[in-house]
Backbone as JSON, one array per atom type, in Angstrom:
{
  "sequence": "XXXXXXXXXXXXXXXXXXXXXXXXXXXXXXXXXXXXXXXXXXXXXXXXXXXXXXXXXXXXXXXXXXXXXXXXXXXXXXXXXXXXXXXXXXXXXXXXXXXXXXXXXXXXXXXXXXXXXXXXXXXXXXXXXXXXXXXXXXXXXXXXXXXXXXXXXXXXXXXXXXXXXXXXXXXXXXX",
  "N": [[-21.02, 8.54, -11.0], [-19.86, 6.86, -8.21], [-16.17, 7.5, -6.78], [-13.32, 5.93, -6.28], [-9.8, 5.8, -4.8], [-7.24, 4.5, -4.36], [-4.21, 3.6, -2.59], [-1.03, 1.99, -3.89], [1.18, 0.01, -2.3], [1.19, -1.89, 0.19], [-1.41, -1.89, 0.55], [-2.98, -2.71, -2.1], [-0.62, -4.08, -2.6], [1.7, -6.29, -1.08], [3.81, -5.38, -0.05], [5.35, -4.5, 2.57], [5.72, -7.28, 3.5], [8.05, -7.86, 1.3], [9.84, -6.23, 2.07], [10.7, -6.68, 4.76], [11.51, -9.05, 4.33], [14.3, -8.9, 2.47], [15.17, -7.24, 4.47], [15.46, -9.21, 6.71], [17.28, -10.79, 4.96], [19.59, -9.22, 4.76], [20.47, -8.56, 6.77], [20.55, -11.08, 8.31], [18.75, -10.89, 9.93], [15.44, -12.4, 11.69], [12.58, -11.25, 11.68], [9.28, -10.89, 11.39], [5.94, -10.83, 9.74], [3.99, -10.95, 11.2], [4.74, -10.75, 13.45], [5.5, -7.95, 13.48], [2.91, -7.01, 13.33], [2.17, -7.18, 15.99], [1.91, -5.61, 19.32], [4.25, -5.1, 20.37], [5.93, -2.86, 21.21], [8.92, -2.31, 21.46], [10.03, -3.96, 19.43], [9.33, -3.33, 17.02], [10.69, -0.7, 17.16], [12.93, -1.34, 16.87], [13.16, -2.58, 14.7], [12.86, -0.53, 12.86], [14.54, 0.88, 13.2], [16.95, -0.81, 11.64], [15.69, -0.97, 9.29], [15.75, 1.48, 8.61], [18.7, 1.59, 8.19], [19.52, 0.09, 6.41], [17.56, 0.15, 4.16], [18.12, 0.77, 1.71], [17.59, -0.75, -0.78], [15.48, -0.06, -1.81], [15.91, 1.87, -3.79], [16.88, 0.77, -5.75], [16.36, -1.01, -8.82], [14.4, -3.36, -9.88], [13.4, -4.06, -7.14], [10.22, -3.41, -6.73], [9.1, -5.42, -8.56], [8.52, -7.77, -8.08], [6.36, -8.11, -6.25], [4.23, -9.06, -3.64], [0.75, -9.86, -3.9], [-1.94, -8.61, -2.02], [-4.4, -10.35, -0.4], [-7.24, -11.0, -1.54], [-7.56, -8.69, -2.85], [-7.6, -8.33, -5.72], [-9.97, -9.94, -6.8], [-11.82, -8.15, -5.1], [-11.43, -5.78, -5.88], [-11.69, -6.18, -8.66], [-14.49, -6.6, -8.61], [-15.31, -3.92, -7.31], [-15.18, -2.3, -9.78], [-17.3, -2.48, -10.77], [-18.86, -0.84, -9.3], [-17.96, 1.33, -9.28], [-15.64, 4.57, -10.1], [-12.14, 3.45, -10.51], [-9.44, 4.38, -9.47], [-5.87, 3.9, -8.87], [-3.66, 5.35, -7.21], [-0.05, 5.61, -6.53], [2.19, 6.64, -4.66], [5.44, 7.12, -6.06], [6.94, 8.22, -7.22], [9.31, 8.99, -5.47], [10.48, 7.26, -5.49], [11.96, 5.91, -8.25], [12.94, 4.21, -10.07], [10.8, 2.59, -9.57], [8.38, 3.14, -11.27], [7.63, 2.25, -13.76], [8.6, -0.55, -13.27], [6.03, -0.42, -11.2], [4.21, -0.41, -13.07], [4.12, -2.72, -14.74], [3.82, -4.52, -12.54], [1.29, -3.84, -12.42], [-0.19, -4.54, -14.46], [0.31, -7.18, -14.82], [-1.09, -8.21, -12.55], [-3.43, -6.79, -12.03], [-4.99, -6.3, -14.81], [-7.41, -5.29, -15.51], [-7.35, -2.45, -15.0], [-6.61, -0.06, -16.42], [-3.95, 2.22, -17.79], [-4.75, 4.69, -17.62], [-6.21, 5.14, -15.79], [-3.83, 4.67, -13.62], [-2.68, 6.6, -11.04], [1.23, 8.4, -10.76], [2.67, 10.02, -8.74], [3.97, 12.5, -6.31], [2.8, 13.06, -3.51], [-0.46, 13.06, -2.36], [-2.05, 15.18, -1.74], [-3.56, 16.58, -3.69], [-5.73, 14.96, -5.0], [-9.0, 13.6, -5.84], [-11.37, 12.56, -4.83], [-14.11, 10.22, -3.88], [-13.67, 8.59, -2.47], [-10.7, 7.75, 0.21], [-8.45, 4.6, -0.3], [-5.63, 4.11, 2.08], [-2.28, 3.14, 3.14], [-1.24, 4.92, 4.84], [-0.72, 7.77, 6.84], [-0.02, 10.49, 6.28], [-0.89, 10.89, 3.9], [-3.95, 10.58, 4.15], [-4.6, 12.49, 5.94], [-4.55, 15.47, 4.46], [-6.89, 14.64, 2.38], [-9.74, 15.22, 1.17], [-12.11, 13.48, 0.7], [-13.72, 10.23, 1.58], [-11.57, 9.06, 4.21], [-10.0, 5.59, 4.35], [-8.2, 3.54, 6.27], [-6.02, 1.14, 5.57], [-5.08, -1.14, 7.31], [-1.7, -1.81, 8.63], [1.91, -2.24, 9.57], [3.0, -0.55, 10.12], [0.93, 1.82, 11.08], [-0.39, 0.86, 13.06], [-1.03, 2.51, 15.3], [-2.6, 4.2, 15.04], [-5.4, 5.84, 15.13], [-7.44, 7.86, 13.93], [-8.82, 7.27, 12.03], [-11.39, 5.3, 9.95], [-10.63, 2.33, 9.65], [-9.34, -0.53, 7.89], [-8.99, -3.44, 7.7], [-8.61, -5.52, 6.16], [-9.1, -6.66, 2.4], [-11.63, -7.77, 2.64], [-13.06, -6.78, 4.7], [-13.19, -4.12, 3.45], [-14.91, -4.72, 1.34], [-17.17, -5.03, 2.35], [-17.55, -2.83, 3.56], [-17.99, -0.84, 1.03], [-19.37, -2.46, -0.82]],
  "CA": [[-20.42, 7.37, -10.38], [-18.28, 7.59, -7.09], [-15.06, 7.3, -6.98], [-12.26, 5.52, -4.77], [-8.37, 6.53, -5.06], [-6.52, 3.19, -3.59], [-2.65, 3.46, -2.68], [-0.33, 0.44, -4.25], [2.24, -0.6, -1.39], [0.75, -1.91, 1.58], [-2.73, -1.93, 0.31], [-2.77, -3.78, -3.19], [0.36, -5.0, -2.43], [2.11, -6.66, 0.37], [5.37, -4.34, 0.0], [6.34, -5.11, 3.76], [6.26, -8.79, 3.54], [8.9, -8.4, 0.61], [11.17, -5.14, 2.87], [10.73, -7.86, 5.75], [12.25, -10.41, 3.48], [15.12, -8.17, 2.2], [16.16, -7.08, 5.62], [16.13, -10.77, 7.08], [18.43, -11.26, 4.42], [20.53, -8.41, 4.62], [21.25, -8.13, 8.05], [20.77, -12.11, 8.74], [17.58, -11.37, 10.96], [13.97, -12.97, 11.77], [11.85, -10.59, 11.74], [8.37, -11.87, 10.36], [5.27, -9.58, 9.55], [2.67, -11.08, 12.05], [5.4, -10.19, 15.08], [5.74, -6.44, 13.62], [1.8, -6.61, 13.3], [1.78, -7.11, 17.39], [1.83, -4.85, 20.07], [5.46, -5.3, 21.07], [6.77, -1.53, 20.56], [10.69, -2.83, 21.2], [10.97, -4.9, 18.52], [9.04, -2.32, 16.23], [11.45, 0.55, 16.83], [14.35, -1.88, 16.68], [13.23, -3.16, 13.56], [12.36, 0.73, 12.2], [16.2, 1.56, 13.12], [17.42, -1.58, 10.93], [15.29, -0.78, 8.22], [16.89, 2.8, 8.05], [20.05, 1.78, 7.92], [19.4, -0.81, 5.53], [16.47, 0.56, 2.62], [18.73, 1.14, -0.04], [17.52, -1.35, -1.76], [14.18, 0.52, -2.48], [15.66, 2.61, -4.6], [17.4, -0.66, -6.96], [15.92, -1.79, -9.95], [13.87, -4.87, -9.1], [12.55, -4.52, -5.74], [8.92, -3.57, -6.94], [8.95, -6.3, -9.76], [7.61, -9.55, -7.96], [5.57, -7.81, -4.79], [3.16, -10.24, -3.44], [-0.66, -9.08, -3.99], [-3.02, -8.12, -1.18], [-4.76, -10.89, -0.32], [-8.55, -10.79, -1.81], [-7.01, -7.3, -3.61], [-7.59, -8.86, -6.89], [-11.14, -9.74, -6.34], [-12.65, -7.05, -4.25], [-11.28, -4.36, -6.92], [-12.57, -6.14, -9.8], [-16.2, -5.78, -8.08], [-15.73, -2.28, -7.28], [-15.11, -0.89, -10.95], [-18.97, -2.86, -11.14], [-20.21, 0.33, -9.25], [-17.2, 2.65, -8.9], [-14.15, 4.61, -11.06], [-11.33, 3.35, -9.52], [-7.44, 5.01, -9.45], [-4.83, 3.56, -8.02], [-2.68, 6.04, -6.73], [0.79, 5.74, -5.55], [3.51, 8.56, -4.77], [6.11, 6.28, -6.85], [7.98, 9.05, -7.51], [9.87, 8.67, -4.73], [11.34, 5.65, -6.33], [12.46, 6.48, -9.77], [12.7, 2.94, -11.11], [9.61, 1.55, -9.35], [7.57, 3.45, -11.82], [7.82, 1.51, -14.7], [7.95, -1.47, -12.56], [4.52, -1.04, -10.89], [3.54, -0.5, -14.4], [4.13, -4.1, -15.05], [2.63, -5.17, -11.52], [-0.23, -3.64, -12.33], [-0.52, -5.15, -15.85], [0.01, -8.69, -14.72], [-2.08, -8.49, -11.6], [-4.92, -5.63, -12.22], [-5.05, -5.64, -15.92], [-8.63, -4.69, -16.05], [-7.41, -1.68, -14.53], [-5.24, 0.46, -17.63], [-2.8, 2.95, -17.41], [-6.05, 6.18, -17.82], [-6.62, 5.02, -14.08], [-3.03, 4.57, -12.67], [-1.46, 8.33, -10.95], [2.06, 8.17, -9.83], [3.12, 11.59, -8.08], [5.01, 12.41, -5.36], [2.4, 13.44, -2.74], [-1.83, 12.95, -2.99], [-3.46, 16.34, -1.6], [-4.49, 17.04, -4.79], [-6.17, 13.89, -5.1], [-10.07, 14.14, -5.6], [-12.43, 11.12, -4.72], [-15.22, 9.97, -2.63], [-12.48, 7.6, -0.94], [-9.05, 7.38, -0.53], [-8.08, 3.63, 0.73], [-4.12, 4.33, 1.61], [-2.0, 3.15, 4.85], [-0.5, 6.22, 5.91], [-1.68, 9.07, 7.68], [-0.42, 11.85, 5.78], [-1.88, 10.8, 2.2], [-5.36, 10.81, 4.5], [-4.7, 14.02, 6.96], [-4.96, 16.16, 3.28], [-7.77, 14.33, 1.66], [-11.36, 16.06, 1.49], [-13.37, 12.87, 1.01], [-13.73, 9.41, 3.26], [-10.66, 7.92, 4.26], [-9.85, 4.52, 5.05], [-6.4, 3.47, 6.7], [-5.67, 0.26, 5.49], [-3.65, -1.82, 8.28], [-0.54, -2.32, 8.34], [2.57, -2.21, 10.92], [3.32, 1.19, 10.5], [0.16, 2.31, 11.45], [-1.7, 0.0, 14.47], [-1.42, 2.83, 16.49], [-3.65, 5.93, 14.48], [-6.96, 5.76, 15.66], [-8.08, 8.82, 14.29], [-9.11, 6.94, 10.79], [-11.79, 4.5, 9.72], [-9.78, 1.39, 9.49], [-10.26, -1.56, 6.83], [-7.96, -4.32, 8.33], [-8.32, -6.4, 5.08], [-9.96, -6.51, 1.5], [-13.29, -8.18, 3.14], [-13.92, -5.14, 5.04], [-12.9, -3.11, 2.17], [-15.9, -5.48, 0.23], [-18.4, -4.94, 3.44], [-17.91, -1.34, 3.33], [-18.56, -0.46, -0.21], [-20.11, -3.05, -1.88]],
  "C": [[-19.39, 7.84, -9.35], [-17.27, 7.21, -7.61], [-13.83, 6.57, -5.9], [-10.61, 5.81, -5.94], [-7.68, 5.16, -4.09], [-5.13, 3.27, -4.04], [-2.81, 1.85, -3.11], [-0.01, 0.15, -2.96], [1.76, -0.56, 0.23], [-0.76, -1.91, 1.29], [-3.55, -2.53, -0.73], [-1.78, -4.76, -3.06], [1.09, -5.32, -1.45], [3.54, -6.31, 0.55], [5.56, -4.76, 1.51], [6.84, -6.26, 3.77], [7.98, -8.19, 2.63], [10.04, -7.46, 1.34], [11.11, -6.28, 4.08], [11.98, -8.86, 5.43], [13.83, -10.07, 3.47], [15.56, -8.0, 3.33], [16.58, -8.18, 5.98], [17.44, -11.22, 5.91], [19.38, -10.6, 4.23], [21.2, -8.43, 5.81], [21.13, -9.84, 9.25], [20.04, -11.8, 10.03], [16.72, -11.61, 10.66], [12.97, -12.92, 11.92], [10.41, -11.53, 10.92], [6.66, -10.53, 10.65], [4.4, -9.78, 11.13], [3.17, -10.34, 13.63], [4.89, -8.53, 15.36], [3.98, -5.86, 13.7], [1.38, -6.83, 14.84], [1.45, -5.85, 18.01], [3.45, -4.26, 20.72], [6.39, -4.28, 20.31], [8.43, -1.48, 20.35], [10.55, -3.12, 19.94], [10.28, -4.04, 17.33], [9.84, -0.92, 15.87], [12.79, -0.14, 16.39], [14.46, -1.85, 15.3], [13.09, -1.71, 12.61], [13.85, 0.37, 12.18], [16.95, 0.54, 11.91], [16.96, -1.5, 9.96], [16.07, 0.45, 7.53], [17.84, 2.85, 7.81], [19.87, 0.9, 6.82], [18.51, -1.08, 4.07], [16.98, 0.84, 1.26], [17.8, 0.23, -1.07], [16.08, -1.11, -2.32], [14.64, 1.34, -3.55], [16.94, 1.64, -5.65], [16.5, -1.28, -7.66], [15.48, -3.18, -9.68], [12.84, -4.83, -8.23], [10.88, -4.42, -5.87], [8.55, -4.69, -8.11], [8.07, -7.39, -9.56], [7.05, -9.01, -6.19], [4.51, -8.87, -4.61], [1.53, -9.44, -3.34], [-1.52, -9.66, -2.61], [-3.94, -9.58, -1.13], [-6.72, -10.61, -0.48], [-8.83, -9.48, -3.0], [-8.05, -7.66, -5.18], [-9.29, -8.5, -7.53], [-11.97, -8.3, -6.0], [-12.6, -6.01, -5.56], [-11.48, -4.57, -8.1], [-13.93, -5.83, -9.57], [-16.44, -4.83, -8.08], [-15.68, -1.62, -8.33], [-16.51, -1.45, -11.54], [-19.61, -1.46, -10.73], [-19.43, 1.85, -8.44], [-16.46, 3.15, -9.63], [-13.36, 4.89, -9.72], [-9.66, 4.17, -9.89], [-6.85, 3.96, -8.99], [-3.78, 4.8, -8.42], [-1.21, 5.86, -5.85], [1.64, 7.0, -5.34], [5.17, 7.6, -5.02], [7.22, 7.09, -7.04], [8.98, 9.26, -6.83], [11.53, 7.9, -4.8], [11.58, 5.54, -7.39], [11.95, 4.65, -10.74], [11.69, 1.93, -10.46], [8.4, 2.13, -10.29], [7.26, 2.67, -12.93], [7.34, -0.28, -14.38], [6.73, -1.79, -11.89], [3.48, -1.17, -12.03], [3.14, -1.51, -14.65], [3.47, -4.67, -14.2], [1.39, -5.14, -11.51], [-0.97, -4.59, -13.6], [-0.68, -6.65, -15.71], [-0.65, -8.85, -14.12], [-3.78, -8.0, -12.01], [-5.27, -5.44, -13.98], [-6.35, -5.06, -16.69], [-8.77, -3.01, -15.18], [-6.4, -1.2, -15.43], [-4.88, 1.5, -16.91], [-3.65, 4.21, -17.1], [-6.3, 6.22, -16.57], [-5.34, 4.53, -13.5], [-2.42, 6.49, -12.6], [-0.25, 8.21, -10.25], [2.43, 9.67, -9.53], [3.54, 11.55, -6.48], [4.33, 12.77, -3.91], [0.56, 13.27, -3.61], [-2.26, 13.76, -2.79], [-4.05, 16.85, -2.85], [-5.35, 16.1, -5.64], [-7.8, 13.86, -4.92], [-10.65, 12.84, -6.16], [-13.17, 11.14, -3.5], [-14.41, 8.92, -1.74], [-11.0, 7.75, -1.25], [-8.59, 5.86, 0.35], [-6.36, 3.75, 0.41], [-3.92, 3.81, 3.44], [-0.84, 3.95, 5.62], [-0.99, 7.33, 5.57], [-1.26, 10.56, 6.51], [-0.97, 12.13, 4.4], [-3.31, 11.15, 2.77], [-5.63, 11.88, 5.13], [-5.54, 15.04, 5.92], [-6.2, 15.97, 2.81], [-8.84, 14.64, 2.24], [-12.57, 14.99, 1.52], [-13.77, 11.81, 2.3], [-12.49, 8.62, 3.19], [-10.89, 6.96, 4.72], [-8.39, 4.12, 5.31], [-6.56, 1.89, 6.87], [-4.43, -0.36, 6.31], [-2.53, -2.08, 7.93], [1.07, -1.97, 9.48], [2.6, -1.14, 11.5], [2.37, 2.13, 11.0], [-0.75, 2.16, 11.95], [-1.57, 1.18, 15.32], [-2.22, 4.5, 16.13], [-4.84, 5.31, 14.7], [-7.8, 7.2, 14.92], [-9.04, 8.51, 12.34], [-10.17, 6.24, 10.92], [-10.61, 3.28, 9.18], [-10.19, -0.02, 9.09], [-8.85, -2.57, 7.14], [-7.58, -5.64, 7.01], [-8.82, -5.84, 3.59], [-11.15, -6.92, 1.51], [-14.17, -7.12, 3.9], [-14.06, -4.17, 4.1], [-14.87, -3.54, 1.72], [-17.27, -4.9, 1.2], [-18.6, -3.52, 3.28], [-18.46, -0.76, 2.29], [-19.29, -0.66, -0.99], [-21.76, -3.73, -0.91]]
}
């Protein structure tokens, strides 16, 4: 049976919307995803620089607790463990107390997906599957099988990926 390796944040889960959220309310701006999903490189670096000064709160107790799920996520990745073994992989480690917490995200959202198939570690090259769906470049640069670079702000401008802009392409591609 193949295999797929699917990052959490940004690809199961809609982790920007909720750092979106968090900044607008930290720094009392109006940022909104669909803008940062434009073309309009200003307000993308602006909004990078305000994020950097302002991310603490990734590493606070909470912030992975109530992430909003991937739209179709749900779906699509119950189909695929019909004719695939699936992972979910994040590099969590990062984030000390989001480990525990995606624990729970995963349990309420994915729970036909147990803990035997979640890996949290701090980097994926040692990550071995016939896919890896993740949305950043250097989880896919490493990886030996087929990537896919799941959209997302941070990364409209890599071209050098196959690129799955939702969970319907995800579904078109595999299934």
């Amino acid at each position: 049976m193949k295999r797929i390796a699917i990052d959490m944040d940004d690809v199961m889960a809609d982790t920007t919307i909720k750092i979106i959220q968090t900044i607008n309310n930290i720094t009392n701006s109006t940022y909104t995803y669909e803008a940062l999903m434009s073309n309009d490189i200003k307000l993308k670096k602006t909004f990078y620089e305000v994020y950097l000064e302002n991310n603490s709160f990734l590493w606070q107790p909470g912030f992975f607790t109530d992430l909003p799920v991937k739209e179709g996520a749900i779906e699509v990745i119950k189909d695929l463990t019909k004719s695939y073994e699936i992972f979910v992989v994040s590099a969590a480690t990062e984030f000390p107390n989001s480990l525990s917490e995606k624990l729970e995200w995963m349990k309420k959202h994915f729970p036909f997906i147990t803990w035997h198939n979640i890996v949290f570690c701090g980097h994926k090259h040692m990550i071995q599957a016939d896919y890896l769906i993740d949305d950043h470049e250097r989880n896919l640069v490493t990886f030996t099988g087929t990537p896919l670079l799941f959209s997302a702000p941070h990364n409209l401008h890599i071209n050098s990926y196959e690129r799955v802009n939702s969970w319907l392409d995800v579904k078109s591609k595999l299934l």
